[in-house]
PAGU-669841 format. One line per field, with one value per residue (C-alpha): residue in three letters; x, z, y. Coordinates in nm, 4 decimals, always signed. Example, Ala and Ser with C-alpha at 12.3 -4.5 7.8 and 13.67 -1.06 7.14 Angstrom:
BEGIN
resn = c(Ala	Ser)
u = c(+1.2300	+1.3670)
w = c(+0.7800	+0.7140)
v = c(-0.4500	-0.1060)
//
This chain:
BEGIN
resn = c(Unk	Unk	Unk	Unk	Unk	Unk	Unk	Unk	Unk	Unk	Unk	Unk	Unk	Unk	Unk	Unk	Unk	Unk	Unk	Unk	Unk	Unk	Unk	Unk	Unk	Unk	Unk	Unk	Unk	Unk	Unk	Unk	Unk	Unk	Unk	Unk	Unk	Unk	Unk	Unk	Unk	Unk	Unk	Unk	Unk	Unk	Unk	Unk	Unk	Unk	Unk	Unk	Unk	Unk	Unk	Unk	Unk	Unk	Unk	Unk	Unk	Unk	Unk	Unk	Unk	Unk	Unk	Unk	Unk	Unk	Unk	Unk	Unk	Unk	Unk	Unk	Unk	Unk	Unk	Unk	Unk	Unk	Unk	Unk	Unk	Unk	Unk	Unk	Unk	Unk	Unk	Unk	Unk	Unk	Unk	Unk	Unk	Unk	Unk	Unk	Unk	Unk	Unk	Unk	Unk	Unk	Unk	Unk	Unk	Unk	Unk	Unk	Unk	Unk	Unk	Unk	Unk	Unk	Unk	Unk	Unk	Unk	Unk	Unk	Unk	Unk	Unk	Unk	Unk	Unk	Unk	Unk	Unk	Unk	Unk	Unk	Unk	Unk	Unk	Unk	Unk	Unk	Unk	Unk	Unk	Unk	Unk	Unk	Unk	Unk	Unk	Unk	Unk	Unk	Unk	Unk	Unk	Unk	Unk	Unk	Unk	Unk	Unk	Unk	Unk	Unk	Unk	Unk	Unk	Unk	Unk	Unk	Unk	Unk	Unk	Unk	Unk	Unk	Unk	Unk	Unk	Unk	Unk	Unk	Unk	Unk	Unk	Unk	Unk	Unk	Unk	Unk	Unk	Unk	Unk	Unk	Unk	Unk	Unk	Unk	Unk	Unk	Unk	Unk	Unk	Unk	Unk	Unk	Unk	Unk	Unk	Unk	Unk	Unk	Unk	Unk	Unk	Unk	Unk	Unk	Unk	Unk	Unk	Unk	Unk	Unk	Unk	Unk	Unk	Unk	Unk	Unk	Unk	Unk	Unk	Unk	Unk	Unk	Unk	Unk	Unk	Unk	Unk	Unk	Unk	Unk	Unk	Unk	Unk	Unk	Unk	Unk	Unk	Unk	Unk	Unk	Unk	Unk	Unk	Unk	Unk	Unk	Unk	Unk	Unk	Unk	Unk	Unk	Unk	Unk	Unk	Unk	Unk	Unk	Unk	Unk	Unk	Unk	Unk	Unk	Unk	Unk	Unk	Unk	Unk	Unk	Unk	Unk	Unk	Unk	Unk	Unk	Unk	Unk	Unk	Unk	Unk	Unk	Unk	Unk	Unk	Unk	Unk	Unk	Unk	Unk	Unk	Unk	Unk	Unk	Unk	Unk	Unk	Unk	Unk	Unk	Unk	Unk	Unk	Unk	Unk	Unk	Unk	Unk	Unk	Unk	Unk	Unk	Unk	Unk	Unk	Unk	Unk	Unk	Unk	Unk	Unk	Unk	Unk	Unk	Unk	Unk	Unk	Unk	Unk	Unk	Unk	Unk	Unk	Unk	Unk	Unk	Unk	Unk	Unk	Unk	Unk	Unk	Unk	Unk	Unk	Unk	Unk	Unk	Unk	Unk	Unk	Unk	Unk	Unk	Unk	Unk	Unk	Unk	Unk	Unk	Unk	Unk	Unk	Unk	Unk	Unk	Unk	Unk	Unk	Unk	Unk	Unk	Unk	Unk	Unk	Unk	Unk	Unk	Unk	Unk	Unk	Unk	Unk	Unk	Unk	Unk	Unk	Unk	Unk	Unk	Unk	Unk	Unk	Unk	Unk	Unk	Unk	Unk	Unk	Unk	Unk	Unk	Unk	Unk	Unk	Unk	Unk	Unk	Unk	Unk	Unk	Unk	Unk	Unk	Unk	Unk	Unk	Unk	Unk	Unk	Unk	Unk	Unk	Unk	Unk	Unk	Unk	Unk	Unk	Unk	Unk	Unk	Unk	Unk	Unk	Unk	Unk	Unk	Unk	Unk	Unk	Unk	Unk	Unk	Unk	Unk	Unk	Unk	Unk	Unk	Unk	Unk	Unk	Unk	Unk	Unk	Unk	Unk	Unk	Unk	Unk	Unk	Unk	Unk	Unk	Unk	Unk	Unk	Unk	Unk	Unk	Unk)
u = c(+0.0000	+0.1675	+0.0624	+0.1783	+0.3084	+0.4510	+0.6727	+0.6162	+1.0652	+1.0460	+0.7033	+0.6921	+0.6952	+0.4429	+0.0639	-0.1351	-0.3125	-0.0756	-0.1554	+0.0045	-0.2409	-0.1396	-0.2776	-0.5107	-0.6133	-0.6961	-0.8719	-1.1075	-1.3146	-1.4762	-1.2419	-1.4847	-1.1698	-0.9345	-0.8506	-0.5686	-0.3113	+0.0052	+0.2126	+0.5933	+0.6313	+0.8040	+0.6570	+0.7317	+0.4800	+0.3311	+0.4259	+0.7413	+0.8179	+0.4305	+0.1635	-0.1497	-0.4634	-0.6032	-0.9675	-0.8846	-0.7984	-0.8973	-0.7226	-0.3674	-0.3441	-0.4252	-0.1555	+0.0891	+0.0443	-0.0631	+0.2751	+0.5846	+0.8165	+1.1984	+1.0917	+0.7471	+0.5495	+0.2777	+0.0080	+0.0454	+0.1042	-0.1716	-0.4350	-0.3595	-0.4127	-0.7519	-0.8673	-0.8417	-1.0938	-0.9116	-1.1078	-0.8407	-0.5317	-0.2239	+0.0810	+0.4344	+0.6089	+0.9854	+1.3034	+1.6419	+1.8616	+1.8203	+1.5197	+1.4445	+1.1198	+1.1096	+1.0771	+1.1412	+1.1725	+1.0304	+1.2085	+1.1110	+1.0192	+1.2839	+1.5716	+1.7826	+1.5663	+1.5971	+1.4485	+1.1210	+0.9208	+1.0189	+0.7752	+0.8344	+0.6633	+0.4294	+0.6367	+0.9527	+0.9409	+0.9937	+0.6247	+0.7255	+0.9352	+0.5639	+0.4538	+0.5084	+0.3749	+0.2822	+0.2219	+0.0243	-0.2029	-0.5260	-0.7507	-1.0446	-0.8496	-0.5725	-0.2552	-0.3414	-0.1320	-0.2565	-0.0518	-0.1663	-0.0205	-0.0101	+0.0827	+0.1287	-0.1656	-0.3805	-0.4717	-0.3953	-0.4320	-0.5158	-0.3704	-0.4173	-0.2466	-0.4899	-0.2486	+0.0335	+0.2742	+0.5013	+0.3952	+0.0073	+0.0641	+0.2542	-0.0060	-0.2855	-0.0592	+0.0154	-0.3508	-0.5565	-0.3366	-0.1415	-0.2372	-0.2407	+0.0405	+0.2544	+0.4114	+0.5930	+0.8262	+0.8837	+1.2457	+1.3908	+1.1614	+0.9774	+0.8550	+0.6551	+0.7249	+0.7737	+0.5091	+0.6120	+0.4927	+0.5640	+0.8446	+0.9531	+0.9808	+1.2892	+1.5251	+1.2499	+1.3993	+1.1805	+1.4526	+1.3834	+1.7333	+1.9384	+1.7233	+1.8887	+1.7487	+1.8002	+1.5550	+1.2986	+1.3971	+1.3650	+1.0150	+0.9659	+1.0040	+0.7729	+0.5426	+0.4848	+0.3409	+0.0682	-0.2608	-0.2302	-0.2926	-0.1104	+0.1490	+0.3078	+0.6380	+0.6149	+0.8493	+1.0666	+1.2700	+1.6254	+1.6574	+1.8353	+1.5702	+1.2766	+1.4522	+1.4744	+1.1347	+1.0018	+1.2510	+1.0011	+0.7113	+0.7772	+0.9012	+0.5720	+0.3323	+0.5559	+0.4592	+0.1193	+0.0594	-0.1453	+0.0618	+0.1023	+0.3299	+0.2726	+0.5435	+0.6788	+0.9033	+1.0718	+0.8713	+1.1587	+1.1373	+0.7654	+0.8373	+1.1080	+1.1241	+1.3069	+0.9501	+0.8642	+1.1571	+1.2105	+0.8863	+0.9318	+1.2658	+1.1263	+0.8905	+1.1330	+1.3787	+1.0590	+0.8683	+0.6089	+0.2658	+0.2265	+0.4433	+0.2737	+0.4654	+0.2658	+0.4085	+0.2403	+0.2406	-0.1025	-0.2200	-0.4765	-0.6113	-0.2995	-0.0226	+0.1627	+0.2138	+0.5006	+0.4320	+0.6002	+0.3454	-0.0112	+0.1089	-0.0266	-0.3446	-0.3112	-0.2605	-0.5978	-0.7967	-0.6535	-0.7831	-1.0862	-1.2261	-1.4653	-1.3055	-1.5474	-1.4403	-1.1120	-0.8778	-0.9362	-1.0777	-1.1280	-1.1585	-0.9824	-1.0432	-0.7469	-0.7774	-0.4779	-0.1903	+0.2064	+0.2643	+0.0565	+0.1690	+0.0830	-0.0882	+0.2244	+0.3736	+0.0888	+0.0803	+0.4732	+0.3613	+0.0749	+0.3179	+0.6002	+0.3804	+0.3251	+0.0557	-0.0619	-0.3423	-0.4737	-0.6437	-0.8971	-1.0448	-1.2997	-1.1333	-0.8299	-0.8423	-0.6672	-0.5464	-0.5369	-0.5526	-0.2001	+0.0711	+0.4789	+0.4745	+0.6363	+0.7090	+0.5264	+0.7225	+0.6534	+0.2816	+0.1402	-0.0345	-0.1077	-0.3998	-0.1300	-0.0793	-0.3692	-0.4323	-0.7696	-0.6605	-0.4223	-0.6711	-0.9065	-0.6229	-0.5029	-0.8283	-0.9479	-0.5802	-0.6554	-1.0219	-1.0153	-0.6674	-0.8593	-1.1517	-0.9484	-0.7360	-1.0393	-1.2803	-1.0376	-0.6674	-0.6468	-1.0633	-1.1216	-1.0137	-0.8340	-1.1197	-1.3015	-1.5918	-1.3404	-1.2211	-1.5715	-1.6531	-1.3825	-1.4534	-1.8425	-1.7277	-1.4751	-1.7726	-1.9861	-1.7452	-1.7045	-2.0640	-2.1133	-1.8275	-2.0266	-2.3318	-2.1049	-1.9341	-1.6341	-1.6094	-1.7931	-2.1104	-2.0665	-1.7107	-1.5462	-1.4956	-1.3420	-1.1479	-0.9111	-0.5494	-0.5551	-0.1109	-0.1828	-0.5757	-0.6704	-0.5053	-0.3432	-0.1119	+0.2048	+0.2933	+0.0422	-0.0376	+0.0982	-0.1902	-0.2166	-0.2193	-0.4851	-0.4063	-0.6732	-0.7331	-0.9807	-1.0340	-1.1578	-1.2530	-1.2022	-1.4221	-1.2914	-1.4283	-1.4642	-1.1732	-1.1280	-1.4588	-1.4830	-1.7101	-1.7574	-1.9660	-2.1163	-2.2830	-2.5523)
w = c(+0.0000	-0.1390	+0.0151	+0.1866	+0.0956	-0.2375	-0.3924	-0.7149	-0.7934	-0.6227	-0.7577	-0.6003	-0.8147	-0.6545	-0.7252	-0.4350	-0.2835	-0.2008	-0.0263	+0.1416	+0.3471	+0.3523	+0.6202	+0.4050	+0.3215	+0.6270	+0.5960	+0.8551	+0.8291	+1.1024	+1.1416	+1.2221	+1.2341	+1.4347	+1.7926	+1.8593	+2.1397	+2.1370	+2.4291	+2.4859	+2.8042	+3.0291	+3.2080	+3.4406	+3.2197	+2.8843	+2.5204	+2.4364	+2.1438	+1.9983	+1.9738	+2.2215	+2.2322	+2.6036	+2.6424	+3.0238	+3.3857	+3.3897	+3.1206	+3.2102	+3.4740	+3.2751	+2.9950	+3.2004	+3.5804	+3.8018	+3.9684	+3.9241	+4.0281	+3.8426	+3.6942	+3.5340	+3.3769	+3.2200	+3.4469	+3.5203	+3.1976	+3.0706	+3.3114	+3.2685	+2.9012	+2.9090	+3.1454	+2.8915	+2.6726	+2.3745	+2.0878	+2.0750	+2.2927	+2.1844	+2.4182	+2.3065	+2.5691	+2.5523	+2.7036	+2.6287	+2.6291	+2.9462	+2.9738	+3.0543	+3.1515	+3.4826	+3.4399	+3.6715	+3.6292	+3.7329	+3.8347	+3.7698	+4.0581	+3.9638	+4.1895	+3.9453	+3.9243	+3.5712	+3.4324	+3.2870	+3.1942	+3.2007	+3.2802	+3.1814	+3.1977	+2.9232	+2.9165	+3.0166	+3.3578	+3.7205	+3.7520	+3.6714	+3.9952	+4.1896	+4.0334	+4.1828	+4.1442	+4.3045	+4.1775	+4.3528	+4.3238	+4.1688	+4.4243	+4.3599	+3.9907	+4.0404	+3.8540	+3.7677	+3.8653	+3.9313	+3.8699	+4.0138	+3.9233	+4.1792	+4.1943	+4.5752	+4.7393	+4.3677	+4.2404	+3.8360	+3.6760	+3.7535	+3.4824	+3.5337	+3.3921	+3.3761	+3.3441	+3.5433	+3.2630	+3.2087	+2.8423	+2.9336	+3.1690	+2.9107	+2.6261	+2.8424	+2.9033	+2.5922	+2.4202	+2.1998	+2.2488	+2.5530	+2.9267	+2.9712	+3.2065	+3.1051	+2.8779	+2.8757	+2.7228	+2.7417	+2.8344	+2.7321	+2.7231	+2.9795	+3.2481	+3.5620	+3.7622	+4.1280	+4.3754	+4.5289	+4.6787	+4.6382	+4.3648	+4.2863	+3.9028	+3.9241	+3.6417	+3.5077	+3.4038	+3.3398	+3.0678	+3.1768	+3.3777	+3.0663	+2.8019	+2.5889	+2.3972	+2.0887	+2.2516	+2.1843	+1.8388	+1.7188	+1.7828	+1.5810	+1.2807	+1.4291	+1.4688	+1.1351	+1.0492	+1.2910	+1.2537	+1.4984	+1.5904	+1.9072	+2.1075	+2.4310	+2.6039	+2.9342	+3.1209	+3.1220	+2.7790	+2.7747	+2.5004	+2.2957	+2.2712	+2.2470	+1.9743	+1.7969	+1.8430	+1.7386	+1.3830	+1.3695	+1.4289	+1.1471	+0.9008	+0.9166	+0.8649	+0.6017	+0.4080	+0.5135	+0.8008	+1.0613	+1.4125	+1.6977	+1.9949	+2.3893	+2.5679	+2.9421	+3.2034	+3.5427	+3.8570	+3.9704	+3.7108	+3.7465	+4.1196	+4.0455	+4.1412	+3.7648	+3.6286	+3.4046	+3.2666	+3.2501	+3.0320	+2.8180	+2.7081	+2.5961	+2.4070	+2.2258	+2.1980	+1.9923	+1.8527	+1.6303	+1.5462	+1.5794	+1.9302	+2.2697	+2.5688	+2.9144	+3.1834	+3.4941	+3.7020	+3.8555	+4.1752	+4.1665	+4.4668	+4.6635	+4.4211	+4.2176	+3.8013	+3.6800	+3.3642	+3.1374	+3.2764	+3.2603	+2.8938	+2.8565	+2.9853	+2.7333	+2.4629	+2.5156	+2.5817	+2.2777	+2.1112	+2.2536	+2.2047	+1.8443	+1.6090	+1.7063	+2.0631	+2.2323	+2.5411	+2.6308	+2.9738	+2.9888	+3.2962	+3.4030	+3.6901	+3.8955	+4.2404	+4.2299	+4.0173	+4.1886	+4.1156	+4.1410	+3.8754	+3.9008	+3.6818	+3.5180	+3.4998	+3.3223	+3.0439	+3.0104	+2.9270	+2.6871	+2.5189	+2.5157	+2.4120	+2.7212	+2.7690	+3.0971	+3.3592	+3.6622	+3.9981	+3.9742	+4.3674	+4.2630	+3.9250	+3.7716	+3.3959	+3.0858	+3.0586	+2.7114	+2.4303	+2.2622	+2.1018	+2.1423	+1.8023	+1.9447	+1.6215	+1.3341	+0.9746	+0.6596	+0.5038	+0.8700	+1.1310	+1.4868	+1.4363	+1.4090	+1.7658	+1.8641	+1.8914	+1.7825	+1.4233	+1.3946	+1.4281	+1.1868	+0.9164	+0.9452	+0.9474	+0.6582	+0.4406	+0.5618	+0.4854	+0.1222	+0.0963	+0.1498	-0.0673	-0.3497	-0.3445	-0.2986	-0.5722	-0.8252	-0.8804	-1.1415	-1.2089	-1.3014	-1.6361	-1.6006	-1.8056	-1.7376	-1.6199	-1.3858	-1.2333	-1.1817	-1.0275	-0.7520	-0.7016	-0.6104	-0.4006	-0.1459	-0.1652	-0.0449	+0.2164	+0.3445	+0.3653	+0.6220	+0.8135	+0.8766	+0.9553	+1.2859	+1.3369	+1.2312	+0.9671	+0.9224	+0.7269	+0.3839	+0.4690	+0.1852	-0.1802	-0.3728	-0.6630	-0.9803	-0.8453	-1.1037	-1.0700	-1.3034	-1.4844	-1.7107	-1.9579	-1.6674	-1.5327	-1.4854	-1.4857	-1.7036	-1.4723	-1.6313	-1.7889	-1.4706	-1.2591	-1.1060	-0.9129	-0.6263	-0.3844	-0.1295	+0.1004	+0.4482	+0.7633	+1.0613	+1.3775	+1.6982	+2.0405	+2.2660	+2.4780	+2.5389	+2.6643	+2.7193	+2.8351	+2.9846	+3.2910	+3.2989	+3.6109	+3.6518)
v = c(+0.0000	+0.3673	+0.6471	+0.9772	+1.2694	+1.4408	+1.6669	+1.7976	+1.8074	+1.4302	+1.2807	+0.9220	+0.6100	+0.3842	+0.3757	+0.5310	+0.8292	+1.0702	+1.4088	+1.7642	+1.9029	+2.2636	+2.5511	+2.6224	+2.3627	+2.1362	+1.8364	+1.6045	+1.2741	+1.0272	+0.6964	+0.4280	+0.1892	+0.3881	+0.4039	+0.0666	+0.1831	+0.0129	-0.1064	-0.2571	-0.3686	-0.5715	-0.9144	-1.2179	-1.3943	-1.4217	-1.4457	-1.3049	-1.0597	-1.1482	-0.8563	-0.9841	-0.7917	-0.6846	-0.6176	-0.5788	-0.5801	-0.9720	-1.0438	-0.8372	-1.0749	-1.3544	-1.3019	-1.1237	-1.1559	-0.8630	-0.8108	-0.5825	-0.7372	-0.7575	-0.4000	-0.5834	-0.3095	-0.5087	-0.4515	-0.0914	+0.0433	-0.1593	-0.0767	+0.3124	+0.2234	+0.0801	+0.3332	+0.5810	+0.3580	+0.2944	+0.0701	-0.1842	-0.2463	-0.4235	-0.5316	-0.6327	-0.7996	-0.7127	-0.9722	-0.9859	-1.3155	-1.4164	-1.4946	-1.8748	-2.0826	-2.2472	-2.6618	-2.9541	-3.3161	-3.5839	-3.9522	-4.3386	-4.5415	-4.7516	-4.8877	-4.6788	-4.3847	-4.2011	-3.9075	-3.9686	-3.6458	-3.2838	-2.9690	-2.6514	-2.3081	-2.1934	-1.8853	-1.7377	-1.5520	-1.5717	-1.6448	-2.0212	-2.0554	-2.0191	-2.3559	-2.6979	-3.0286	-3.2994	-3.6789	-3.9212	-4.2511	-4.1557	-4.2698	-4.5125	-4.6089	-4.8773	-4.8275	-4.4720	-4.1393	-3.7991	-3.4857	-3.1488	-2.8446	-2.5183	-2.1741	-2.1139	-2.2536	-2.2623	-2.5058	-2.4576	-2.7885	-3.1123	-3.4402	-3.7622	-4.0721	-4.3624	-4.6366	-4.4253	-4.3531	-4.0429	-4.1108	-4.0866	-3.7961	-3.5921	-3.6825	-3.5085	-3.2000	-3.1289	-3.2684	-3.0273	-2.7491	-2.7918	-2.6801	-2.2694	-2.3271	-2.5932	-2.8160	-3.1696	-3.3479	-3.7156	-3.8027	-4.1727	-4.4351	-4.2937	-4.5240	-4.4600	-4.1222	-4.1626	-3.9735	-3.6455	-3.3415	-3.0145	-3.0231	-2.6622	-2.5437	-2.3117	-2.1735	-1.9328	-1.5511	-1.2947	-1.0972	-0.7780	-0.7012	-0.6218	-0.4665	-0.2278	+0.0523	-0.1799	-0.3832	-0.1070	-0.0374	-0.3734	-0.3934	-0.1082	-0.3186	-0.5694	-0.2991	-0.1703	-0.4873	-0.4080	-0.1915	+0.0759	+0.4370	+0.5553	+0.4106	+0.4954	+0.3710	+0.1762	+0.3940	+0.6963	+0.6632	+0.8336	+1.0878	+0.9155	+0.6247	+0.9125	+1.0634	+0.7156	+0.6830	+1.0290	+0.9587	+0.6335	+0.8064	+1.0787	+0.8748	+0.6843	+0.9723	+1.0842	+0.7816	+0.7958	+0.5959	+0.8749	+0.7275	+0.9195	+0.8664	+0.9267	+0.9951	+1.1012	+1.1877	+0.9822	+1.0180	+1.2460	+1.4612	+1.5077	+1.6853	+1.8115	+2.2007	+2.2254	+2.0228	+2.2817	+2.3126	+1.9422	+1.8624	+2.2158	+2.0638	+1.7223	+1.9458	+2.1378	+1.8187	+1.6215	+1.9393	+1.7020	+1.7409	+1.3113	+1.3260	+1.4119	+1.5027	+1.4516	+1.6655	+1.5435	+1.1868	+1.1378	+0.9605	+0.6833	+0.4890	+0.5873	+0.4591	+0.7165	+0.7059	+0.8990	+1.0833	+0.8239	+0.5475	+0.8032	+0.8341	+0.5237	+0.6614	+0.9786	+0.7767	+0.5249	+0.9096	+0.9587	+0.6836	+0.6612	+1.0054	+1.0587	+1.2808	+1.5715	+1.5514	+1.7204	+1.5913	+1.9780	+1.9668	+1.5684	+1.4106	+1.1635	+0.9046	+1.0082	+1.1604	+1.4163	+1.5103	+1.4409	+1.8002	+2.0567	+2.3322	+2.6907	+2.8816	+3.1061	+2.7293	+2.5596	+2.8923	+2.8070	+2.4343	+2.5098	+2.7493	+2.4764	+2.2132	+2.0257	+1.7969	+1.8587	+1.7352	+1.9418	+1.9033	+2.1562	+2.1226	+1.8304	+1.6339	+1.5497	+1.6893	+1.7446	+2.1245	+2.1207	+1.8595	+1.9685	+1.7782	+1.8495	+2.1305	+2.4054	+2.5870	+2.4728	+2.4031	+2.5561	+2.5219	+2.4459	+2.6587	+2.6453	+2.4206	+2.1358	+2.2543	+2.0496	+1.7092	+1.7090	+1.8665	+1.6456	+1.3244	+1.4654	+1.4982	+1.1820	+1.0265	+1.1808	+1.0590	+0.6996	+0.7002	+0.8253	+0.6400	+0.3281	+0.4243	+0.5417	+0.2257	+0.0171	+0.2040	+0.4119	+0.3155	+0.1230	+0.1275	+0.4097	+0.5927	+0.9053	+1.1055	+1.4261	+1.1516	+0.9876	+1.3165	+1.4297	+1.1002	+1.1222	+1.4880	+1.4395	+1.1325	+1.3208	+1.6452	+1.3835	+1.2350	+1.5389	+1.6379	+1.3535	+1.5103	+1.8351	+1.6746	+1.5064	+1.8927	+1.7711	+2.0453	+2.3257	+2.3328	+2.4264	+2.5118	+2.2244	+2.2223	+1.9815	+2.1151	+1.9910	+2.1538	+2.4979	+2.4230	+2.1538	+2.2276	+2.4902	+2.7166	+2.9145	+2.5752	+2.5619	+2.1435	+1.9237	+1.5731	+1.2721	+1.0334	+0.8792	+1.1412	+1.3322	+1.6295	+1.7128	+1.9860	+2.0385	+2.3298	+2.2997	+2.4617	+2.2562	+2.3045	+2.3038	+2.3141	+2.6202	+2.6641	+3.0285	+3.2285	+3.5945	+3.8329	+4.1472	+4.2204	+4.5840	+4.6438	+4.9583)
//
């Protein structure tokens, strides 16, 4: 799929829909399709290095474990995710080398004992050295072994070996898919295990101690092979890794995929007395329309988020929200903010492109619903200052990307007919915009480019080329009200 944007001195090669949205010529449509969050994080359970979808709290703990311990991020970053209601959530589980699945083994009951069956973890983690197992007569069925499988005191699995065979125990393990928790291997000939009780797994590694930035970079290439919208880091990102990211993040929406990126600061930095400073200079450092930069941790039910970690949050808001809606003013389900900012401080943020949230005496909220673009680049205007303008562009290139790849190239002929055809199809694309007050009413037209129509042009579009352009005025919500009082 071709797409993005174009040059006319460097006109690309590849079929597709290619478009510049300049200042004035903005452009907005509803994403039905859009709102997928993205996640890397770090576990003591799960799939490693696989994209898993999270629908939520139940089922964090289910592929990753609740805990943090060994630096485990999972859950929290997660959680903070789906609170901000994304449509879709996807996790990425990062581990370097070490990582290792717990196992043990079990012995014959032979005079000579021998290893007969090994166990190992599902996954790699340090969740694996909470199982043990413990083998024993199946009562009430002669000759028959029972293996249960625990996690502390639970109870996890229960196999059973009807004619008490390692072969017959690992065959049910591993049947129809394997257990959730396990698998076996037979070892030898096999032969009958011996009872026990309480056999520890050990060995497991969760892989989190010696991740590397290029840890994080790698699964940007894993990434692009994924649907998404948004995604956020699960903690505090040096700059050289955010700057690595924000490259990523730019050259995608230069070739037409609409991403955006949440990022944050440490918990340190957040309180920091230099804060403002702190979270301006991230701002400056990333200076993107498609970055975010949240300025403030946030408290919720007594445990502290740094800023990096409620980017997760920002991002799923982000997601979340309908293209006529704004983060302005959103609240948020957190009791307080870990720094309070003042108001001279929070104007220094908005100015430096700081995404910030506030306590103000009754909710936590979103100040305002702005991305990291300080100073905007040629052909833009402070409208890609705002988050909200920025969705509504990017939805609009991937809609009528997909319906001119779906309905036009390379269907429909490049006649007067054909032009007319695409023309009253965007008008009438964007006429369903308006009706949602995405755009304004009667504030779109849909136009043949005059650089390369008419007697007037200046270039003359290749056979296969059409050359569009489409004016429109973006609404936005009210943000700023004045008034004056007279008294008499």
């Amino acid at each position: 799929m071709a797409g993005g944007t174009w040059e006319n001195t460097n006109q690309p090669v590849l079929p597709g829909l290619y478009i510049n949205f300049k200042a004035a010529a903005a452009s907005a449509i509803q994403g039905g399709s859009r709102g997928t969050v993205l996640v890397p994080v770090k576990a003591n359970w799960g799939p490693v290095r696989e994209f898993v979808e999270i629908g939520s709290e139940a089922a964090i703990a289910k592929v990753f474990s609740a805990d943090t311990l060994d630096g485990a991020t999972a859950y929290p970053s997660l959680y903070l995710a789906l609170l901000g209601s994304p449509k879709k959530l996807l996790a990425y589980r990062l581990a370097d080398n070490t990582a290792a699945a717990a196992s043990v083994t079990l012995q014959s009951t032979d005079a000579s004992p021998a290893a007969v069956l090994q166990l190992t973890a599902k996954y790699p983690g340090s969740r694996g050295n909470g199982f043990s197992i413990t083998v024993q007569p199946s009562l009430g069925e002669p000759g028959a072994k029972e293996l249960r499988l625990y996690e502390g005191a639970k109870l996890l699995g229960t196999y059973k070996s009807p004619d008490g065979t390692a072969a017959a125990l690992a065959e049910q393990i591993n049947r129809d898919g394997g257990s959730a928790w396990i698998e076996a291997k037979l070892l030898g000939e096999g032969g009958i295990p011996a009872d026990i009780s309480g056999a520890a797994f050990t060995g497991g590694a969760s892989g989190s101690g010696k991740l590397t930035n290029a840890d994080y970079i790698a699964m940007q290439e894993a990434a692009e092979e994924q649907s998404f919208d948004v995604l956020a880091l699960d903690y505090a990102a040096d700059a050289a890794l955010l700057q690595s990211f924000a490259a990523w993040v730019k050259r995608l929406r230069a070739e037409g995929r609409g991403v955006m990126a949440v990022f944050g600061g440490s918990a340190s930095d957040d309180v920091s007395k230099e804060a403002v400073k702190l979270a301006s200079a991230r701002s400056l450092a990333l200076n993107h329309e498609g970055i975010v930069n949240v300025g403030t941790g946030v408290r919720l039910a007594g445990t502290d988020y740094s800023s990096a970690q409620t980017a997760a949050y920002v991002a799923g808001l982000i997601a979340g929200q309908r293209l006529n809606q704004s983060a302005t003013y959103a609240v948020t389900p957190f009791e307080d903010v870990t720094r309070r900012w003042t108001r001279s401080e929070q104007e220094e943020a908005v100015k430096n492109g700081v995404f910030l949230l506030f306590f103000d005496g009754r909710q936590v909220k979103a100040l305002r619903g702005i991305n990291s673009l300080v100073t905007p680049a040629e052909g833009q205007n402070n409208a890609w200052k705002k988050i909200r303008s920025i969705r509504v562009m990017d939805a609009i290139h991937a809609d009528l990307q997909r319906a001119a790849e779906g309905t036009y190239i390379g269907r429909v002929n490049n006649t007067e007919e054909g032009r007319l055809a695409l023309i009253g199809a965007v008008k009438e694309y964007l006429a369903q915009l308006s009706l949602s007050s995405v755009i304004e009413p009667n504030g779109y037209d849909v136009i043949l480019d005059p650089a390369y129509y008419g007697d007037s042009a200046v270039n003359k579009p290749e056979p296969d080329q059409v050359f569009l352009q489409w004016n429109v005025k973006l609404t936005d919500v009210m943000e700023q009200l004045f008034g004056t009082f007279y008294v008499q």
